[in-house]
LOVEX-30997 format. One record per residue: residue number from 1; residue in three letters; chain; x negated, y negated, z negated of N, C-alpha, C in turn. Coordinates in Angstrom, 2 decimals, decimal comma, m for minus. Example, Ala and Ser with C-alpha at 12.3 -4.5 7.8 and 13.67 -1.06 7.14 Angstrom:
# residues 2
seq|type|mol|nc1|nc2|nc3|cac1|cac2|cac3|cc1|cc2|cc3
1|ALA|A|m13,19|5,69|m7,80|m12,30|4,50|m7,80|m13,20|3,30|m7,80 .
2|SER|A|m12,85|2,25|m7,08|m13,67|1,06|m7,14|m12,90|m0,03|m7,87 .
# end
This chain:
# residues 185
seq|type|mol|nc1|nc2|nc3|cac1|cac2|cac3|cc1|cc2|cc3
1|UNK|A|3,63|m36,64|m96,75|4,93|m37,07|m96,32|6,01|m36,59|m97,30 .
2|UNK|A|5,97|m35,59|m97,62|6,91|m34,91|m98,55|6,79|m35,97|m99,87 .
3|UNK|A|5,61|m36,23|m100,44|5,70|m37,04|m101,75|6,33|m38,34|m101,35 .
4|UNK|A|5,98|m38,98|m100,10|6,32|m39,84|m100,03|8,12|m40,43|m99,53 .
5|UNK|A|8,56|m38,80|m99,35|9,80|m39,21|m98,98|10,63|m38,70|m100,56 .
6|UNK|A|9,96|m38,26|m101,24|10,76|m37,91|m102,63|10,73|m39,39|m103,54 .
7|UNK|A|9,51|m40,12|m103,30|9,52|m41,32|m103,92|10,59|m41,98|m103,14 .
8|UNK|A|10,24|m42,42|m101,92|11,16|m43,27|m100,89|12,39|m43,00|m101,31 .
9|UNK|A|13,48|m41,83|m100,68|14,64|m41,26|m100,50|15,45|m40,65|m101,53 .
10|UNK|A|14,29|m39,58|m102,14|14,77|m38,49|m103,41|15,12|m39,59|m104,40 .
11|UNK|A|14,59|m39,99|m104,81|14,54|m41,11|m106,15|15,70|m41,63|m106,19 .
12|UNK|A|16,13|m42,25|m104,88|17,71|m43,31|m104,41|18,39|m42,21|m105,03 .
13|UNK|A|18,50|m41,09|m104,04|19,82|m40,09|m104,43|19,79|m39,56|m105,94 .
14|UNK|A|18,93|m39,24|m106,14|18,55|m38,36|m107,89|19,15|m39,79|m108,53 .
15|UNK|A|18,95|m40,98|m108,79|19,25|m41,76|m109,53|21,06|m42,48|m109,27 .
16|UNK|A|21,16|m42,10|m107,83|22,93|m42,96|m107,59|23,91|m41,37|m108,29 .
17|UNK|A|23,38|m40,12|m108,49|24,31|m39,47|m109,01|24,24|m38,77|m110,60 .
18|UNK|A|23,51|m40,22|m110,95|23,70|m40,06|m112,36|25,16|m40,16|m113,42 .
19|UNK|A|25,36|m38,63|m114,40|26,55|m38,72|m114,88|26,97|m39,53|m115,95 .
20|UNK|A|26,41|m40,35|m116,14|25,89|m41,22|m117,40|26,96|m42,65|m116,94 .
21|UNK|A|26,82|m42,83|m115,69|27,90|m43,88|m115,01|28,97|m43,40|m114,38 .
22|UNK|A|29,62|m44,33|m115,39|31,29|m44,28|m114,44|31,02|m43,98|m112,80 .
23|UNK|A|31,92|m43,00|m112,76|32,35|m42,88|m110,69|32,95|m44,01|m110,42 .
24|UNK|A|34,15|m44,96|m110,95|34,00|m45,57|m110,13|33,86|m47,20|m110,67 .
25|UNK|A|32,46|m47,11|m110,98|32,16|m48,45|m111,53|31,09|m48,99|m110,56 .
26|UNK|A|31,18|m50,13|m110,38|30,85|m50,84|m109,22|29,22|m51,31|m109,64 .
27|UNK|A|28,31|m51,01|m109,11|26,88|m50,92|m109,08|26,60|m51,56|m108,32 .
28|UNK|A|25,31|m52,27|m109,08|24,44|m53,51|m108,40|23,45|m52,62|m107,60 .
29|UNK|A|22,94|m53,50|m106,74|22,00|m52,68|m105,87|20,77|m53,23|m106,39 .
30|UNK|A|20,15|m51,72|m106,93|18,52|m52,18|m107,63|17,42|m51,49|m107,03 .
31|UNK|A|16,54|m52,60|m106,28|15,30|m52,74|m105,20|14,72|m51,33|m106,52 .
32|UNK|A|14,42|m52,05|m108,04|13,54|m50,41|m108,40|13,58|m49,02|m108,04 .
33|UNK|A|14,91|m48,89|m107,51|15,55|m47,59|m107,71|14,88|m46,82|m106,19 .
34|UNK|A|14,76|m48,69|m104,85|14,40|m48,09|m103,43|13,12|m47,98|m103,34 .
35|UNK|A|12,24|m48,75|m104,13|10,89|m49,09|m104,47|10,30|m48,81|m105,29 .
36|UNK|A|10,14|m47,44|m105,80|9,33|m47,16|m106,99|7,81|m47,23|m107,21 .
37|UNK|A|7,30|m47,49|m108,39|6,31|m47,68|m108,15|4,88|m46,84|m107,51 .
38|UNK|A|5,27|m45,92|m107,69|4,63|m44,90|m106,95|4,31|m45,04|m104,95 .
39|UNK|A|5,56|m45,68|m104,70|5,80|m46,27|m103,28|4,88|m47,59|m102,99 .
40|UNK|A|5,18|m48,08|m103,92|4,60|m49,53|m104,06|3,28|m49,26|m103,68 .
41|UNK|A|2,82|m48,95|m104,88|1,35|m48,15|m104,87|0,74|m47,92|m103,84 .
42|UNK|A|1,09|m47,12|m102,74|1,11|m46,36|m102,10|1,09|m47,49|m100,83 .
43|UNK|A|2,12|m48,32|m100,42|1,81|m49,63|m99,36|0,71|m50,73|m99,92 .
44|UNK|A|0,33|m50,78|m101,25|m0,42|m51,80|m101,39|m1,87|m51,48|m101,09 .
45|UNK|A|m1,96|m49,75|m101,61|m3,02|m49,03|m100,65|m3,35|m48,94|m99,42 .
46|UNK|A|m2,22|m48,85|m98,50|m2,08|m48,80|m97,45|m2,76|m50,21|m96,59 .
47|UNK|A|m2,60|m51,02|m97,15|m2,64|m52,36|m96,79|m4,52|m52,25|m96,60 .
48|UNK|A|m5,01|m52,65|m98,40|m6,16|m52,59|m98,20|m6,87|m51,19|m97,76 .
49|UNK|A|m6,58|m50,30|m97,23|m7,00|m49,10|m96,24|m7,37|m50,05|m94,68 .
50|UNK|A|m5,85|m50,58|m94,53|m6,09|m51,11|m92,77|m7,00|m52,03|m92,67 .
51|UNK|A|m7,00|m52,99|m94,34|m7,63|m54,59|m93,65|m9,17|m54,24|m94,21 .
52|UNK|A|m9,44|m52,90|m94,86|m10,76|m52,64|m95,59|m11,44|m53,49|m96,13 .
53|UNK|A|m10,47|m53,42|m97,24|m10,49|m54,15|m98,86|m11,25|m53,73|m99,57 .
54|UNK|A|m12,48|m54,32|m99,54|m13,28|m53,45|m100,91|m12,92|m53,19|m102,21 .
55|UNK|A|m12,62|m51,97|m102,86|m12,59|m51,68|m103,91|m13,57|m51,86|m105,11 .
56|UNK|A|m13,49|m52,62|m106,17|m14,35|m52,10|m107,23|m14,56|m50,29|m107,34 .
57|UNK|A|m15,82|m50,06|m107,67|m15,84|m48,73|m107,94|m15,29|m48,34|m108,81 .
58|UNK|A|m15,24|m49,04|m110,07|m14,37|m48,77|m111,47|m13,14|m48,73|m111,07 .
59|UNK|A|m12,48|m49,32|m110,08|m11,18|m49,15|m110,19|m10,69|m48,02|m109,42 .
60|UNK|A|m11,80|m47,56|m108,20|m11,15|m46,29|m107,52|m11,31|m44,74|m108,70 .
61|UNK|A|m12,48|m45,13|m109,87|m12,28|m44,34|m110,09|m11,20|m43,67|m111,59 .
62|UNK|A|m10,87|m45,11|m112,29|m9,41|m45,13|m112,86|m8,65|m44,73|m112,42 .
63|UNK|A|m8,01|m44,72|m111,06|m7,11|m44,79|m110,13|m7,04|m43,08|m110,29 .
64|UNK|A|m8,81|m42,56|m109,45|m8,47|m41,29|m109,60|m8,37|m39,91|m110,53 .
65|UNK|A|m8,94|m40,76|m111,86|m8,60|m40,11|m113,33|m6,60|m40,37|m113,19 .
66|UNK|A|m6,12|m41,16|m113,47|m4,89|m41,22|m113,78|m3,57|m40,69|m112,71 .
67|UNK|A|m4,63|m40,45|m111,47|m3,62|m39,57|m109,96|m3,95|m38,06|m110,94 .
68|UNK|A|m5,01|m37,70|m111,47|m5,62|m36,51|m111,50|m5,28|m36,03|m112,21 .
69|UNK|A|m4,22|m36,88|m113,33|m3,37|m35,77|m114,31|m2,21|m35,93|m114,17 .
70|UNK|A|m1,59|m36,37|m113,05|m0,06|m36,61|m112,54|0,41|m34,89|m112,58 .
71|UNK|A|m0,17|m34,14|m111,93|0,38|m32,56|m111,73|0,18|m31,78|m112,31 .
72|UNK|A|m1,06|m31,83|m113,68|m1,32|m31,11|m114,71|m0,20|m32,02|m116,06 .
73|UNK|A|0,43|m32,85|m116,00|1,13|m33,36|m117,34|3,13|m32,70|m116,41 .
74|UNK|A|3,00|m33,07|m115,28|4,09|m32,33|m114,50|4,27|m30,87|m115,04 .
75|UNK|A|3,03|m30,13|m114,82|3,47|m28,70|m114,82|3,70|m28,76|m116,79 .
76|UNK|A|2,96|m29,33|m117,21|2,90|m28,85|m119,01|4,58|m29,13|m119,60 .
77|UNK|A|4,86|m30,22|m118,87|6,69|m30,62|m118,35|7,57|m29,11|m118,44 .
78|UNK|A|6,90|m28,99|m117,32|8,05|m27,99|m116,52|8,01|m26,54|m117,88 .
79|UNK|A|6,51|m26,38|m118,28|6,25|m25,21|m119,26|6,95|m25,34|m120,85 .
80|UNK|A|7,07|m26,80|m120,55|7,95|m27,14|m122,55|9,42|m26,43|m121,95 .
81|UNK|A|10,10|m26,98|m120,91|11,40|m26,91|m120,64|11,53|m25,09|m120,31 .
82|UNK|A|10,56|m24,46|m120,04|10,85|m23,50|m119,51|10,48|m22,18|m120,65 .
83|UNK|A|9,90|m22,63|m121,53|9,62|m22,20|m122,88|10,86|m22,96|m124,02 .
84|UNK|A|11,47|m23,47|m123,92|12,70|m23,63|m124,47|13,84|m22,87|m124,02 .
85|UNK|A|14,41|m22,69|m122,45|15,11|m22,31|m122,14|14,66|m20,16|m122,10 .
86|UNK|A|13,01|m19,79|m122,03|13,23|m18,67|m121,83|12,99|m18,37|m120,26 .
87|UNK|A|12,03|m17,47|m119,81|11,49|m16,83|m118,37|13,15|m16,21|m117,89 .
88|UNK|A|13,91|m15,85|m118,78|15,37|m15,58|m118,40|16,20|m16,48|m117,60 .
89|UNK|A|15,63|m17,60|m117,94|16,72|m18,74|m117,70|17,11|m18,73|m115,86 .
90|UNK|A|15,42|m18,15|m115,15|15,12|m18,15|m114,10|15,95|m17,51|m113,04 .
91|UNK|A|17,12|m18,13|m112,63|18,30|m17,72|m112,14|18,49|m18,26|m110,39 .
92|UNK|A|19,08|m17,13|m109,84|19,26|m17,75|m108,08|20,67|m17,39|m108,08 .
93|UNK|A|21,41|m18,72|m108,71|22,55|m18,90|m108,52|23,11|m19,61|m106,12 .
94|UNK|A|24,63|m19,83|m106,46|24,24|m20,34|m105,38|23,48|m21,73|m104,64 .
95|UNK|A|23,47|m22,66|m105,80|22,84|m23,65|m104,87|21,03|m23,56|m104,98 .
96|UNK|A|20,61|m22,91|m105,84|19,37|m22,44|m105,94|18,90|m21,83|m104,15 .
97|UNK|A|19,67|m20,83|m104,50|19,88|m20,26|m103,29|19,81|m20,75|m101,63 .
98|UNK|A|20,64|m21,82|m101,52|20,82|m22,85|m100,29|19,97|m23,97|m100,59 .
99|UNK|A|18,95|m24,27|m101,79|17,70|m25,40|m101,73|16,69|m24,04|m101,17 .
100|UNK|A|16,55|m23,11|m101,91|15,68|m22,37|m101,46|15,33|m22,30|m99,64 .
101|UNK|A|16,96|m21,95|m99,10|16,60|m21,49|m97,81|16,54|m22,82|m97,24 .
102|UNK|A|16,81|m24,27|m97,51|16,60|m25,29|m96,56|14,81|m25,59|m96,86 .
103|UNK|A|14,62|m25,02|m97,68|12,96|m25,46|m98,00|12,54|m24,73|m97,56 .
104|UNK|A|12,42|m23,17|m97,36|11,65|m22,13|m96,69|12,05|m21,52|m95,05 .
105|UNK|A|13,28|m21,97|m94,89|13,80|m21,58|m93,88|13,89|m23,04|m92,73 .
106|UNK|A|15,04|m23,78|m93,31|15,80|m24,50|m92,22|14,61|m26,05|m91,92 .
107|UNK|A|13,32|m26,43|m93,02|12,18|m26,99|m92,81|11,27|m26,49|m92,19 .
108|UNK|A|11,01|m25,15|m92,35|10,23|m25,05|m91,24|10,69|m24,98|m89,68 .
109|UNK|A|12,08|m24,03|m89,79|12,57|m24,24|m88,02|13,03|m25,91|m87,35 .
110|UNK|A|12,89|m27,05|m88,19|12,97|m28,26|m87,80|11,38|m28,64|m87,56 .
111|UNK|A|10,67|m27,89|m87,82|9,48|m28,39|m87,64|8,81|m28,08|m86,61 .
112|UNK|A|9,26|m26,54|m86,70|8,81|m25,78|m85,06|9,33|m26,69|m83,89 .
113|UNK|A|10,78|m26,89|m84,26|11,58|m27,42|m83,14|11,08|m29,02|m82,75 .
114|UNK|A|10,46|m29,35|m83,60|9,75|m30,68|m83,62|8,73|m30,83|m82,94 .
115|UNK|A|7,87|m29,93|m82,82|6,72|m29,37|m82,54|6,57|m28,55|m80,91 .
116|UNK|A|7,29|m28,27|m80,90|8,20|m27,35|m79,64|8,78|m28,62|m78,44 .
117|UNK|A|9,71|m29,01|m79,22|9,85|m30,33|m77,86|9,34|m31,04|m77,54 .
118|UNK|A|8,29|m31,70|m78,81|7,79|m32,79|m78,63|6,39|m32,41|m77,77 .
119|UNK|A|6,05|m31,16|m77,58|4,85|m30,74|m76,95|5,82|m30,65|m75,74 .
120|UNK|A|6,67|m30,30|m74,94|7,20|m30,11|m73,86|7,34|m31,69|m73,43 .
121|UNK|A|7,56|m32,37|m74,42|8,13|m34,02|m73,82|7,11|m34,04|m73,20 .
122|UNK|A|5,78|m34,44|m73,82|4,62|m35,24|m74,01|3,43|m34,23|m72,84 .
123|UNK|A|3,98|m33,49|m72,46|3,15|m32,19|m71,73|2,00|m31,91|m72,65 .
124|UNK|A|1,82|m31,56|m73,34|1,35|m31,44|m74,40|1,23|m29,96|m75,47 .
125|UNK|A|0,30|m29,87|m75,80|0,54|m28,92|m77,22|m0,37|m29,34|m78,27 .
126|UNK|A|m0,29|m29,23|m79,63|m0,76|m29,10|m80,95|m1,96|m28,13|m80,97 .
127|UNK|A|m2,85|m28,33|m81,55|m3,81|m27,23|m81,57|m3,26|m26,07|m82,80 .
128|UNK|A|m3,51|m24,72|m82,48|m2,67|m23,71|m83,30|m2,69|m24,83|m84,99 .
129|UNK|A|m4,33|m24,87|m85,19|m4,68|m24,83|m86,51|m3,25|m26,06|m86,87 .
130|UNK|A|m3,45|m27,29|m86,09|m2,49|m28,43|m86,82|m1,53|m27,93|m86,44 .
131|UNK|A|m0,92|m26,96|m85,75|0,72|m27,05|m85,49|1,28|m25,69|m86,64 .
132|UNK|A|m0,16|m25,20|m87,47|0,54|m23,98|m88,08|0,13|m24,70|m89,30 .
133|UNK|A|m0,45|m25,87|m89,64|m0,53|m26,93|m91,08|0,83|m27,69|m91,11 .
134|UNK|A|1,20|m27,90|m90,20|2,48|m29,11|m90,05|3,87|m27,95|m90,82 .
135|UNK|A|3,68|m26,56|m90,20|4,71|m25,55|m90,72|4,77|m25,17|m92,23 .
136|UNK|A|3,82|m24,56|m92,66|3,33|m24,55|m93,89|3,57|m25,58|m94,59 .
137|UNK|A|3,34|m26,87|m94,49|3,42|m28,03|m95,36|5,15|m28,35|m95,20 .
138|UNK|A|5,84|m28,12|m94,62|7,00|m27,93|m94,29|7,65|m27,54|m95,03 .
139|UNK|A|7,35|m25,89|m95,63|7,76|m25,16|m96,49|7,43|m25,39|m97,90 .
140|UNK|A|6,82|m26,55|m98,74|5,92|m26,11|m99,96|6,91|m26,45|m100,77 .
141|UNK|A|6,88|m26,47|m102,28|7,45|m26,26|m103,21|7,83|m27,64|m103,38 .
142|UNK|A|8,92|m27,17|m104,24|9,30|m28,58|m104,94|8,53|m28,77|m105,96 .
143|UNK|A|8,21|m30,45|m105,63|7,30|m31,08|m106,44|7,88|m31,10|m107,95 .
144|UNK|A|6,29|m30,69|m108,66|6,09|m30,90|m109,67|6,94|m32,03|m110,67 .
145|UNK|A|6,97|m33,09|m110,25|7,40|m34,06|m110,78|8,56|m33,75|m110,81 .
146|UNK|A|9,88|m33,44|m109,69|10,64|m33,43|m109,99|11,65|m32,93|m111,07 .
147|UNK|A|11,43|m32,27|m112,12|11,74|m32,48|m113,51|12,04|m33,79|m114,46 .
148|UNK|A|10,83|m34,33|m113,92|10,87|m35,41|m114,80|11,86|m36,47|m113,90 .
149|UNK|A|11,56|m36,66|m112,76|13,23|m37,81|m112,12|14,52|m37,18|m112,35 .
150|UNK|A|14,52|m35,86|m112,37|15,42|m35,57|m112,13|16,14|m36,24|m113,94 .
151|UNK|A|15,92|m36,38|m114,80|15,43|m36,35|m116,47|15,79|m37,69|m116,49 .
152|UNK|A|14,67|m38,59|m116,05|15,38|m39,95|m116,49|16,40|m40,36|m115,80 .
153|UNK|A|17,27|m39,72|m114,65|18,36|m39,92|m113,95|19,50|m39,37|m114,94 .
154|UNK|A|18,84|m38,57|m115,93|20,33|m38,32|m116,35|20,88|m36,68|m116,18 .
155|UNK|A|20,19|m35,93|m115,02|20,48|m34,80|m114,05|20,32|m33,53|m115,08 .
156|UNK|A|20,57|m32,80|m114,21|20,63|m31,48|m114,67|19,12|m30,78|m114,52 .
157|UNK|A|18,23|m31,14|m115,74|17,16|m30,65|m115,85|16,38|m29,33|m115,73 .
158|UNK|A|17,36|m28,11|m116,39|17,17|m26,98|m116,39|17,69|m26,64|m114,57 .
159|UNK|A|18,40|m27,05|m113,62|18,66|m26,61|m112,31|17,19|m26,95|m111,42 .
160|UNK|A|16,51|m28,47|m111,96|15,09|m29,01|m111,11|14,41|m27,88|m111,72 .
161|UNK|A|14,55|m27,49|m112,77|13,45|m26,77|m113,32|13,30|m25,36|m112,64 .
162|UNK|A|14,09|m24,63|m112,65|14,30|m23,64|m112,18|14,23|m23,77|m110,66 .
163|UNK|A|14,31|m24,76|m109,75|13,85|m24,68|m108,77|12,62|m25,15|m107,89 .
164|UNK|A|12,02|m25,91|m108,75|10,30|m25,85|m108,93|9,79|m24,54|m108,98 .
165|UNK|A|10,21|m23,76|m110,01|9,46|m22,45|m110,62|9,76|m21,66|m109,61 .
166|UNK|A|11,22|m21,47|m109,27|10,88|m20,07|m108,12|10,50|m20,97|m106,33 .
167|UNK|A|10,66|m21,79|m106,10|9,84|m22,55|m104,97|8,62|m22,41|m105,46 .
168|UNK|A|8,19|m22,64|m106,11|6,72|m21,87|m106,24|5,81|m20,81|m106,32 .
169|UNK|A|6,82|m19,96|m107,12|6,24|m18,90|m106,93|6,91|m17,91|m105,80 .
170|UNK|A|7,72|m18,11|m105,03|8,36|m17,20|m103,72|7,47|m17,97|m102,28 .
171|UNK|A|6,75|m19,27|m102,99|5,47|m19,80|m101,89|4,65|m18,85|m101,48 .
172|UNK|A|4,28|m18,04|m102,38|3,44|m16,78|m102,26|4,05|m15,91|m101,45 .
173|UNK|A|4,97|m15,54|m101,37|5,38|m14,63|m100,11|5,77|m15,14|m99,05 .
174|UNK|A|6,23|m16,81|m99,15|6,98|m17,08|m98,02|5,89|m17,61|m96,75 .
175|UNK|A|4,37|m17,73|m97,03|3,07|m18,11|m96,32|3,13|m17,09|m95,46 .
176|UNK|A|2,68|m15,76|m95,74|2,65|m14,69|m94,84|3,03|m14,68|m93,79 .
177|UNK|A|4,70|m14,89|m94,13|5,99|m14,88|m92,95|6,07|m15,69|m92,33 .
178|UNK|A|5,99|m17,41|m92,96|5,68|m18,28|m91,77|4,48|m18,33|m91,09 .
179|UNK|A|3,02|m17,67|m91,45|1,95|m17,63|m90,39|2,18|m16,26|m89,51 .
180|UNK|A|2,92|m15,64|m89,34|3,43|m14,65|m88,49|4,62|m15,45|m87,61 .
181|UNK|A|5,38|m16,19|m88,57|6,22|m17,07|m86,97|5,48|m17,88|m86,65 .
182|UNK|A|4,29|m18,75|m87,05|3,89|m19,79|m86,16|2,62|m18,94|m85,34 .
183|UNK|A|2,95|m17,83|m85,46|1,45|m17,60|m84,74|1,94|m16,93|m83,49 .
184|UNK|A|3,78|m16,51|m83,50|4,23|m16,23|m82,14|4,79|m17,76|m81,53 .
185|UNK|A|4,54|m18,19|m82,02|4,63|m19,84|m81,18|3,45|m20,11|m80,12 .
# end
């Protein structure tokens, strides 16, 4: 869900506040920008999943050579930019700061709370294991990729960058703490 709402949603916003265009120049509305191909992808899969479309074998397994270096050519990304700028560069200014806590903090308590009512609606509960996967996945890092949208939008590369790197590595401490709150749930 997360990839799929960074393709869906992230993409729109990362690309409408590019500084490259006039503020107030009047913009066409471009389906690429709502529909990337990655999305695309992703419903045309969807499709032959429901109507069980046979695949050539050759092609599922193209498919999964070229998914399979999406996050290893991401991170080698993130390591040019971050080897240019210097392990210094690695700064928790303030908006670092307030992505940090809506990703580790204010995602997971929407999730509990998600999780929490919707088991009270439904009389209902989650079994621990899926209701403490739904939390966790809640919290994970900013995607890999985002360097690179953030890049052909135009954006401030070194800010995605730097907040990939410490969302990732403060993942490591921040697991602990959320399987200690979901486990008083």
């Amino acid at each position: 869900m997360n990839t799929i709402s960074t393709w869906a949603v992230g993409i729109f916003f990362i690309s409408s506040d590019d500084p490259t265009v006039e503020k107030g120049a009047k913009k066409d509305f471009n389906w690429k920008k709502l529909l990337p191909a990655p999305l695309v992808g992703f419903l045309v899969s969807l499709v032959f999943l429901l109507l069980a479309i046979p695949v050539p074998d050759w092609i599922n397994k193209t498919l999964d050579m070229v998914g399979g270096i999406v996050t290893p050519m991401s991170l080698i990304y993130i390591g040019i930019i971050l080897a240019d700028a210097g392990l210094k560069s690695i700064r928790f200014d303030r908006d670092t700061i307030l992505a940090l806590l809506g990703r580790f903090v204010v995602a997971p308590a929407i999730m509990i709370s998600i999780i929490l009512i919707g088991g009270s609606m439904m009389g209902t509960s989650l079994p621990t294991i899926e209701s403490n996967s739904f939390i966790i996945q809640s919290a994970t890092p900013g995607l890999a990729v985002l360097p690179i949208l953030v890049d052909q939008s135009h954006g401030d590369v070194d800010y995605a960058t730097n907040l990939v790197t410490t969302s990732t590595v403060l993942f490591v401490i921040v697991v602990p703490i959320l399987m200690q709150v979901a486990n008083l749930i």
